[in-house]
Backbone bond lengths (Angstrom), bond angles and torsions (degrees), N, CA, C in turn:
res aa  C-N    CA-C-N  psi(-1)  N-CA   C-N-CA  omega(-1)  CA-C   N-CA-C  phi
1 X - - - 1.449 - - 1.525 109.23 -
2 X 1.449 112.65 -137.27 1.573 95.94 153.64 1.286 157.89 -53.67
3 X 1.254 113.80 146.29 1.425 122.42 -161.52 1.233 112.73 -86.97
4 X 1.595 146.62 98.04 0.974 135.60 126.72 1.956 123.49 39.76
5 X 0.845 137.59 109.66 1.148 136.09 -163.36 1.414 131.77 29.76
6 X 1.605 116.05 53.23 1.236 124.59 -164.47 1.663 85.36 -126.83
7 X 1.256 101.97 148.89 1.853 109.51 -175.06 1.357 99.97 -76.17
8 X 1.594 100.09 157.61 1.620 115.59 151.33 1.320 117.85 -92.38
9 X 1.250 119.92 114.42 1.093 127.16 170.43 1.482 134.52 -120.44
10 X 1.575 118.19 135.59 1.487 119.47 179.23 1.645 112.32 -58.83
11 X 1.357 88.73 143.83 1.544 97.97 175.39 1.857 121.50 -37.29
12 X 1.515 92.57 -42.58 1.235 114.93 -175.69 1.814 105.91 -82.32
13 X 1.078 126.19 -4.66 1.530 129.98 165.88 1.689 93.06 -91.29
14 X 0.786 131.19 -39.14 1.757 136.27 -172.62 1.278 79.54 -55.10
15 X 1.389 120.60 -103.15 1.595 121.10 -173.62 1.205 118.84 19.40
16 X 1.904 80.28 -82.33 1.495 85.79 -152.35 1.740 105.31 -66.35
17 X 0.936 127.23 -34.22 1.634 139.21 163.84 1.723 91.65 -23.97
18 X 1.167 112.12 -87.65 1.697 117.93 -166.41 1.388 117.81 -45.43
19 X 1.316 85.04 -35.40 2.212 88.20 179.97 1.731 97.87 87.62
20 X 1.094 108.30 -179.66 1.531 121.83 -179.54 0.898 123.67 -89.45
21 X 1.737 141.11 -16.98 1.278 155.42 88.06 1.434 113.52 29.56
22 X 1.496 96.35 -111.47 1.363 127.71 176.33 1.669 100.31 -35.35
23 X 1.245 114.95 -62.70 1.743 124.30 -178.68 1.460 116.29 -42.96
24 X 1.352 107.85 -45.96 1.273 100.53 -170.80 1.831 102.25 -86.96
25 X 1.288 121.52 -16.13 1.444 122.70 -177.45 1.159 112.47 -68.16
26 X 1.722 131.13 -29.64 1.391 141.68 166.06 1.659 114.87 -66.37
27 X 1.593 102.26 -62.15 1.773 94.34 158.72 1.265 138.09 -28.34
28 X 1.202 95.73 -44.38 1.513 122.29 -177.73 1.806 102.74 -63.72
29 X 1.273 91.43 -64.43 1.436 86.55 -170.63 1.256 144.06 -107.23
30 X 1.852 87.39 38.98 1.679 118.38 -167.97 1.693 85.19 -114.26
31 X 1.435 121.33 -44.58 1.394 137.62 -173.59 1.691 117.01 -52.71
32 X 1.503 105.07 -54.94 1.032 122.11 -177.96 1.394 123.52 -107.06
33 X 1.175 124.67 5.94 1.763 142.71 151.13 1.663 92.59 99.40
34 X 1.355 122.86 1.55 1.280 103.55 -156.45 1.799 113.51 -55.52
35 X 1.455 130.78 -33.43 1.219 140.10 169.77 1.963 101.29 -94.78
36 X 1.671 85.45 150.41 1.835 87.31 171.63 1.654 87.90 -76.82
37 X 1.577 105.13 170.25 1.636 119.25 171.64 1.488 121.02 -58.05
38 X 1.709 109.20 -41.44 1.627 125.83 168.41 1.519 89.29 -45.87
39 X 1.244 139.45 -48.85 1.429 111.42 -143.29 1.715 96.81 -104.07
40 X 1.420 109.94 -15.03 1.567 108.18 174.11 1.916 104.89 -75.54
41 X 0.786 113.99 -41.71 1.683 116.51 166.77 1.511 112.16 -45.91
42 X 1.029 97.39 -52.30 1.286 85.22 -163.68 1.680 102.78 -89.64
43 X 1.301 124.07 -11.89 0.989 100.63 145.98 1.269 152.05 -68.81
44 X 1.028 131.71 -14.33 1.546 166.19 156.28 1.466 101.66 -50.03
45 X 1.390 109.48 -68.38 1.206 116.31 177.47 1.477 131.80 -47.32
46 X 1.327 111.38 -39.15 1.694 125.68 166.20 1.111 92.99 -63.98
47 X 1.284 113.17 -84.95 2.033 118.42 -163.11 1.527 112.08 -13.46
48 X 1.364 100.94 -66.99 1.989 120.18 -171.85 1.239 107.94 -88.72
49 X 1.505 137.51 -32.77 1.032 119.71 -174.39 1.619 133.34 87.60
50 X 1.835 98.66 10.52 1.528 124.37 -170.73 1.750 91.85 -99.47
51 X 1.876 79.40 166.37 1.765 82.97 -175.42 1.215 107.21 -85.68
52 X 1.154 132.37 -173.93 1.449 149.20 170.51 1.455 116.23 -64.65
53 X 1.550 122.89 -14.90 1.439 114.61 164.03 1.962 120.31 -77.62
54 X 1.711 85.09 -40.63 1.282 87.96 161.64 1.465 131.73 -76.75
55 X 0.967 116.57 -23.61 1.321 113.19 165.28 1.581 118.80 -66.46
56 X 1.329 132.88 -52.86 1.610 127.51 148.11 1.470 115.31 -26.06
57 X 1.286 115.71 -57.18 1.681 101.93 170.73 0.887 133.76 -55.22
58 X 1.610 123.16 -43.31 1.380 140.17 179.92 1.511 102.52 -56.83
59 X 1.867 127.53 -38.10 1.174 118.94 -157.33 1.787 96.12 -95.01
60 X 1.502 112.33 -19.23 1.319 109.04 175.22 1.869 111.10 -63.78
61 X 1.187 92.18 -32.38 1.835 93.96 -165.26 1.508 98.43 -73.07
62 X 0.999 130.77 -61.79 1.564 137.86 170.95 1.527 130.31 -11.47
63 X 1.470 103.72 -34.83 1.329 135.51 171.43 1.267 134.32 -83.25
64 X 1.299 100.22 -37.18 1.635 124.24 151.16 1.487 137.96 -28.84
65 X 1.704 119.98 94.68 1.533 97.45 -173.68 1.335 117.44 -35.50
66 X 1.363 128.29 164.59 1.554 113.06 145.72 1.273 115.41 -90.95
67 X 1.389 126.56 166.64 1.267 125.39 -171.65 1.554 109.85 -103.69
């Protein structure tokens, strides 16, 4: 699961980590199945450098209407 000296980070530190780029390329391909989730995590996870809890959050919030 988690990694051992990997940050906690807010969803909203993920962001900004990925850039708008990167952000919308995960949307993208959390939205439309194009990657399984294992491989969107862990992409996330390289990019920023957050653990795997945060990275589940980050991909939960993403999905989220906004209000």
């Amino acid at each position: 699961m988690a990694e051992d000296g990997k940050a906690w980070m807010t969803p909203q530190e993920i962001a900004g980590g990925l850039g708008n780029r990167f952000g919308k390329e995960v949307f993208e391909d959390l939205i439309y199945d194009r990657k399984t989730r294992r491989e969107i995590l862990d992409f996330v996870i390289e990019q920023v450098g957050c653990n795997e809890y945060s990275a589940e959050d980050y991909l939960r919030e993403i999905v989220k209407p906004k209000e």
